[in-house]
N, C-alpha and C positions, 0 to 999 in steps of 0.2 A: 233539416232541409232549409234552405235559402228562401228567401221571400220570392225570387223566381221559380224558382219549384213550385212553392207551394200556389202561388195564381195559376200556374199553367197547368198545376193538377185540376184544381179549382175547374178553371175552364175547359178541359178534358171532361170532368166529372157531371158538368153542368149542359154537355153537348147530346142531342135528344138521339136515341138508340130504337133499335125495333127486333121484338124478337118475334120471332114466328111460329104459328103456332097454337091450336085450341089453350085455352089453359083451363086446367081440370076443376071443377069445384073440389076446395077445401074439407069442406064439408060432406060430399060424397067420396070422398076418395080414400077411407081407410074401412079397415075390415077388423071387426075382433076376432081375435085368435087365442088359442089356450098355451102357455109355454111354462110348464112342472104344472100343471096346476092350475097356475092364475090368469086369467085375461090379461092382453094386453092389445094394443092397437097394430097395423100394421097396414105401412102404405098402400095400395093397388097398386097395378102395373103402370097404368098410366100417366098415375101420377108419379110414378117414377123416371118414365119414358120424360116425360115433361123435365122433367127435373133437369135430365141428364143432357137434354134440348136444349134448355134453357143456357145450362152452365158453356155451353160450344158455343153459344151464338152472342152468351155478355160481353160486349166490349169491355166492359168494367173489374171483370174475372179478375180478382187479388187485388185489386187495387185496397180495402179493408178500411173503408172512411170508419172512421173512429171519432166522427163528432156529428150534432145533431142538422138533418139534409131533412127537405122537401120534396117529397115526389109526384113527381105531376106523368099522369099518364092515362091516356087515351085505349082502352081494352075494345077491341072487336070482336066479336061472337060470331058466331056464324048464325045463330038465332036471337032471338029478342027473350028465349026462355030463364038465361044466365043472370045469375046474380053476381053484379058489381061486386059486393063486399066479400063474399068468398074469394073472387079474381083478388084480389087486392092482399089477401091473404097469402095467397101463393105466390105471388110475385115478391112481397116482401120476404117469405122463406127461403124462395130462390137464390134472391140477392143475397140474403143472409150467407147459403149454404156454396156458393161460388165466390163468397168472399169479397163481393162488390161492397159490402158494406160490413161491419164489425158487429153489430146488432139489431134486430127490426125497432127495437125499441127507441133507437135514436130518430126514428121519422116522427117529427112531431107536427108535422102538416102534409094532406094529400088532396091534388087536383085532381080528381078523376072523373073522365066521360064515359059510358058504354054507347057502343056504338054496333053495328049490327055489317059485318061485308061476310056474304053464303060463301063465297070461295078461297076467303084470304084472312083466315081468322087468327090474329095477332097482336101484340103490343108494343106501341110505341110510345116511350117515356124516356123523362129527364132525371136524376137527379141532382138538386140545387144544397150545394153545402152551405148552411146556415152561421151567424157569426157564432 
């Protein structure tokens, strides 16, 4: 890719998005189940629903950053009862799994605010590709 490609990906990449939308705790959203025998984990619906939400609404869908990014993002709840860090869980998974980015592990910095709006509970964030 060309040095212009690559800034105007850059700046593509770097341009703030909003997806809409509760986003489910991490942490409640799976269910043990038996399969031959052994336990195993298994999403909910919701956090499915989410999932499947999420990936229609990424602008960043395939784009597959493959180097280490900052994510700065502001979560609204509809309550004040949600924990931040589970949100922040799932939104890194999302990204993962829409291929906005190549690994969660590549985020090695995160801005994030909870914020509380009862009828418009969503996320809005950047991600900044790092040198």
């Amino acid at each position: 890719m060309c040095i212009h490609n690559q800034l105007a990906a850059m700046t593509y990449l770097s341009e703030q998005f909003t997806i809409h939308g509760a986003v489910p705790s991490k942490s409640n959203s799976y269910k043990i189940i038996t399969i031959s025998g052994h336990a195993s984990l298994a999403k909910q619906p919701p956090l499915r629903r989410y999932e499947r939400a999420f990936a229609l609404q990424c602008p960043l869908r395939g784009e597959d950053l493959q180097r280490r990014f900052r994510l700065d993002i502001d979560v609204y709840f509809a309550s004040d009862r949600n924990d931040l860090d589970n949100a922040l869980k799932a939104v890194l998974d999302c990204l993962q799994g829409c291929k906005a980015i190549h690994n969660d592990r590549l985020c090695v910095e995160i801005h994030a605010r909870k914020l509380v709006d009862k009828t418009n509970p969503r996320c809005v964030m950047a991600i900044i590709p790092l040198e």
